[in-house]
N, C-alpha and C positions, 0 to 999 in steps of 0.2 A: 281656503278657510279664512272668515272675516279674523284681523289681527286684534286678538281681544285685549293688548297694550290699547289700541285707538279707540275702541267701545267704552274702556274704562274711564281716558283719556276726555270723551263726549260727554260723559253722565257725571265727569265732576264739573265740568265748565260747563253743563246745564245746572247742574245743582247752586252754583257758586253769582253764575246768573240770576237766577231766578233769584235765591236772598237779595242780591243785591237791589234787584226789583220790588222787592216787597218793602224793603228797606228803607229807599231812595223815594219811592211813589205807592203807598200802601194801596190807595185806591186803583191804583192799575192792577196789582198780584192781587185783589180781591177779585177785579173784572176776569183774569184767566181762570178762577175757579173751575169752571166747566171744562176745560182744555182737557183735566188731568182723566176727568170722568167720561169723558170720549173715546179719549185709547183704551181704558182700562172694557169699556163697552166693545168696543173693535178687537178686543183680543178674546173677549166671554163670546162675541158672536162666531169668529172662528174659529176658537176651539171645540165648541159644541160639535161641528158635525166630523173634526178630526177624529174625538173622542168615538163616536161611534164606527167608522170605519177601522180608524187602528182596533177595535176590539172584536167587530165583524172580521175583518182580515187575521187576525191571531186564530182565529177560530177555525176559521174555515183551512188556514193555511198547515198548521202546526199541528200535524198528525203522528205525535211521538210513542213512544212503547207508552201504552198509561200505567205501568208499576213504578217504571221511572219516574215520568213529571211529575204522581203522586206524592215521589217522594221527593222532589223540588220543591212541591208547591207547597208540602207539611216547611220545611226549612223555612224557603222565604217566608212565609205567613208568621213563622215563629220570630223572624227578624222585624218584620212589619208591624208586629205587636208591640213587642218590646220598643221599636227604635219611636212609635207613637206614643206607648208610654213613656218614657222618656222625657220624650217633649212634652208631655199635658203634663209631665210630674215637674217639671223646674216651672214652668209656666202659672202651675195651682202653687210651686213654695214661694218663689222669686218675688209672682204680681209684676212682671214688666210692662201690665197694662199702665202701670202709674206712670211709666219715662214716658207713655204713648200718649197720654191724654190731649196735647198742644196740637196734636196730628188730627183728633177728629175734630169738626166742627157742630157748634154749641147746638145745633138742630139736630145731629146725629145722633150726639150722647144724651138720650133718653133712657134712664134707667126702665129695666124690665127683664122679663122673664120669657128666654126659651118654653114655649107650649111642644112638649116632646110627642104628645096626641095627634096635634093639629100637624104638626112635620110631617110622624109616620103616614097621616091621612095624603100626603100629597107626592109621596114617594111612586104608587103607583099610577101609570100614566091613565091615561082618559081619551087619549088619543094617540094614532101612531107622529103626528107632526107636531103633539102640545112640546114633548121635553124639548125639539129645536127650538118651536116661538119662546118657548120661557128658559131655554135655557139653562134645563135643570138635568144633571148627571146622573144622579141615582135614576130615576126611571129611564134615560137616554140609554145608560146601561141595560138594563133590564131587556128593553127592545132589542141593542144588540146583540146577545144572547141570548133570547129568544128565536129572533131569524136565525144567528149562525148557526145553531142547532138542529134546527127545523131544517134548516137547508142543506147540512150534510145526510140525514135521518132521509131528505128525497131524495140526495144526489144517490143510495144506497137500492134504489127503487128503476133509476130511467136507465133505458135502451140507449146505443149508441152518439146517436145524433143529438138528444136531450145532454148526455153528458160533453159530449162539446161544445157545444155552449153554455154549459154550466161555468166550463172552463174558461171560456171567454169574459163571462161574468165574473169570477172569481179574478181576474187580470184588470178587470173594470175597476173591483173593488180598490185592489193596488194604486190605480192611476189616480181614481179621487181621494185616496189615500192621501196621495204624497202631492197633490194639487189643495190637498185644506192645508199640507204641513208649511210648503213654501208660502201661501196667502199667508199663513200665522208670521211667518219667518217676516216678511215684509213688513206686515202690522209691527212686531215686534221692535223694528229699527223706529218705531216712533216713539219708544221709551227715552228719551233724553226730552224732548218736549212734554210730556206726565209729569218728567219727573223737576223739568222748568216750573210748569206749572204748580206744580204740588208746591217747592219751593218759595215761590213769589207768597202763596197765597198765607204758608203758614209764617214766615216772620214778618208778614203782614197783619197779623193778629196777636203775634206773639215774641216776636223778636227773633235773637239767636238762640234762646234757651231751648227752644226741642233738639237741635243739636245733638245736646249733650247725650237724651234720650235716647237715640238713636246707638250711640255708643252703648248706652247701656244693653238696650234689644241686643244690642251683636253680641255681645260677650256674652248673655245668659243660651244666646241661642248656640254659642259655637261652645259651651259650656255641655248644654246635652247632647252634642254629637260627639264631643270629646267621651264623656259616658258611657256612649256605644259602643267607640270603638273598643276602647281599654276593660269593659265588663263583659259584653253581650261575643265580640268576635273572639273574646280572648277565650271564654266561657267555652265555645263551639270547638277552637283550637282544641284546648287542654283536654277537656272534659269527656267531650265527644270524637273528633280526628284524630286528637294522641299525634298534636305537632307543636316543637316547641315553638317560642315565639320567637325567637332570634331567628331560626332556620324560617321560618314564613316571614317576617319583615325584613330579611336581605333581599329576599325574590321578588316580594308584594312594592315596596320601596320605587322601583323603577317606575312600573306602572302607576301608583299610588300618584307622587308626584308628577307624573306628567298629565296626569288627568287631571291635578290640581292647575298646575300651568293652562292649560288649552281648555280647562273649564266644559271638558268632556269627556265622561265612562264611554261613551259611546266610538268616541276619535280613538282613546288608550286600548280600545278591545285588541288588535292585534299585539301588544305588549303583554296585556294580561294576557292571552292565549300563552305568549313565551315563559312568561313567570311562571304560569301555571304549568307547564311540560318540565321545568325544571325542578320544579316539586315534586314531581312523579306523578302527577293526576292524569287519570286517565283522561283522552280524549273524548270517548265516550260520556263522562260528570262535565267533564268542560264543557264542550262544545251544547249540550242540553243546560246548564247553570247560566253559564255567561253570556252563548249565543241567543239560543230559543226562550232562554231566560231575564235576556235584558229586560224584560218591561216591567220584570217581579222584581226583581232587584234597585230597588229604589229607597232606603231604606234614608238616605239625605233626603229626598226629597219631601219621604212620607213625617219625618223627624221634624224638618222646617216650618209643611204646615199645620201639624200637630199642635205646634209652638207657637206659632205665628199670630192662628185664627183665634185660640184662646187669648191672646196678648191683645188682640185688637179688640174681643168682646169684650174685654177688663176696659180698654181705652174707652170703650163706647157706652161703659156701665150696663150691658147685657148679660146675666144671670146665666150661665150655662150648668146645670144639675150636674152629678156624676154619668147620667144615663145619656144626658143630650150629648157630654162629650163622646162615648162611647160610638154613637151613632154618628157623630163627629169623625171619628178616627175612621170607621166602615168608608163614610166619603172620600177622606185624603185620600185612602190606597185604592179604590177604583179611579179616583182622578189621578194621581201617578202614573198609573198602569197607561192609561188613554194616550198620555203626552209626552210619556220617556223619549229621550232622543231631540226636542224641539227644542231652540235655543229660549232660554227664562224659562225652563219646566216646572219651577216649582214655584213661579209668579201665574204662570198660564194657570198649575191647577188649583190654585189657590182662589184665585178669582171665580172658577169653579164652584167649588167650595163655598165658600162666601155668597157666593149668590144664590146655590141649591139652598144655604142656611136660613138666606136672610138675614145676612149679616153685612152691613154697609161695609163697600170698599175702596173708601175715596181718599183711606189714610194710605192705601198700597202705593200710593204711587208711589210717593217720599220713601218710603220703606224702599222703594227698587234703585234709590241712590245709594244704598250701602248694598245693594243685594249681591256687588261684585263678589264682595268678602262671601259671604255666606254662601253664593251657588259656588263656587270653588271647594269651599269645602263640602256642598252637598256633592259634587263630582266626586271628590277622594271616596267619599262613606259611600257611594255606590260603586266605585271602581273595587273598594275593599269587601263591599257585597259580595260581589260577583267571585272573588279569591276564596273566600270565606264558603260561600255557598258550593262552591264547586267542591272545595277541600271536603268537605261534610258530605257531600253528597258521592263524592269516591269512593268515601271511608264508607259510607250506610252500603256502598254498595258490593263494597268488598265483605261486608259480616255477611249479607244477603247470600252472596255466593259460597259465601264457609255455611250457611245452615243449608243448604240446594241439597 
């Protein structure tokens, strides 16, 4: 595993760089301008077809009792709402778009209005290859779910020979699966140069003072995950599991933090597996919650860009209604879902995001030089997902068997 002390250690001395650049020779950090908007393009192009495979591959792969995941998918979706709301609500009190402003540039910020007509109009595809060339999630989605469905509904149909290669197909899927995730992985090492760039460019127009802004974004944004944890899990705890809190953050605590260290739910899964047996949960809620369920359990991530993409519509002075956010939050959690598990998950689906919106995202770069702090803690808030969901979904399943 890359030492994520050294990645931290890169993205300040790009960051510290880059001012110095803008600083020292404005007109050169104006020249890298494009730098920052290249990676951020290299990372929307690969993720696109990730996106569609990891949700092809869920589908076709994860064939669970469906009373069960029914009642996963009620839970997380219930997390997923709340942890978006969340975020668009400190985002609509706060206005962090104001510390953002020095981040977009004077051509970007053109005041206007989200058309929520013209959006829904371009959500459904027009062709099976338009959402790769554009790039756009919501119908990408759509397609893949439409085939993975379609394709279990014939695997249901063929004769011996047809299903073996079905099966080989379905193995297929896997391989360009995990062949867009490493291409992403790769791209991704090119964030300290974005995030150089980004750097040079803006206290080359504006000095040190966005800086300051940036601190501000952190703390409003680690302000509404703090929210989640302490109202939304505590809520699920007490209310619904019937566990105190003290006995679930002795066990949760291990796991929690070292997912905050290694800056992955996905690396802490065997801890949370133990946390979780020591609470008594069944393997059965586990292993369907935290395993099969990683990709729903994302409730940092969905939290982040809930927060994030409003913050930066404010920076760019775009109008977002109550409904355009709404329809907003529908995209964080299908881009979530697509990218769990990939290092910058919640910068990958952001960029998503942003670009299904039509929302410029050339201030993200700079933003991914503080992003150290905040995907840490979006790692904890899905590590504590995953504890949380599973506890609840033990409990629903133990009332379930007292009505039987």
């Amino acid at each position: 595993m890359k030492n994520p002390v050294g990645t931290i250690g890169v993205v300040i001395i790009a960051l510290l760089a880059g001012a110095a650049v803008g600083l020292a020779a404005p007109p050169a950090g104006l020249a890298l301008t494009p730098v920052a908007k290249w990676v951020l393009q290299l990372i929307k192009a690969a993720a696109t077809p990730l996106v569609f495979f990891a949700v092809l591959e869920a589908i076709l792969r994860f064939r669970v009792a469906g009373a069960d995941f029914l009642k996963l998918l009620t839970i997380t979706l219930i997390n997923a709402s709340l942890a978006i709301g969340i975020g668009l609500a400190v985002a609509n009190l706060f206005q962090p778009g104001q510390y953002l402003k020095p981040l977009v540039s004077a051509n970007a910020a053109a005041l206007h209005t989200i058309d929520l007509s013209d959006l829904l109009a371009k959500q459904l595809p027009t062709s099976i290859v338009q959402p790769f060339a554009d790039n756009n999630i919501m119908p990408l989605v759509l397609v893949a779910i439409a085939f993975g469905f379609a394709w279990r509904r014939v695997r249901l149909t063929q004769q011996a020979q047809a299903l073996a290669l079905m099966d080989r197909s379905e193995v297929l899927i896997s391989v360009l699966r995990e062949l867009c995730e490493t291409l992403l992985i790769w791209i991704v090492r090119l964030v300290p140069l974005a995030v150089f760039a980004a750097s040079a460019r803006v206290t080359a127009e504006h000095g040190l003072r966005p800086f300051t802004g940036l601190g501000q974004y952190v703390a409003l944004c680690l302000l509404g995950m703090t929210i989640h944890v302490l109202f939304t899990y505590s809520a699920w705890l007490l209310l619904f599991a019937r566990v105190g809190l003290g006995h679930f953050w002795r066990q949760a605590m291990e796991p929690v933090l070292y997912a905050f260290s290694v800056n992955s739910s996905l690396v802490a899964l065997p801890l949370t597996l133990r946390a979780l047996d020591r609470l008594g949960i069944s393997r059965r809620a586990s292993t369907l919650a935290a395993c099969v369920g990683t990709n729903l359990n994302n409730d940092g991530i969905i939290l982040y860009e809930g927060f994030t993409l409003l913050a930066l519509a404010q920076a760019s002075g775009i109008d977002m209604s109550v409904t355009a956010q709404v329809f907003a939050a529908l995209y964080c959690m299908l881009a979530a879902m697509g990218v769990a598990g990939v290092p910058e998950a919640g910068v990958v689906a952001l960029t998503l995001v942003m670009g299904g919106l039509g929302l410029p995202t050339e201030a993200l770069a700079l933003l991914l030089s503080v992003d150290w702090i905040i995907a840490r803690a979006r790692s904890l808030l899905n590590t504590t997902s995953d504890m949380v969901g599973s506890t609840a979904l033990h409990r629903w399943l133990q009332l379930a068997g007292a009505r039987s």
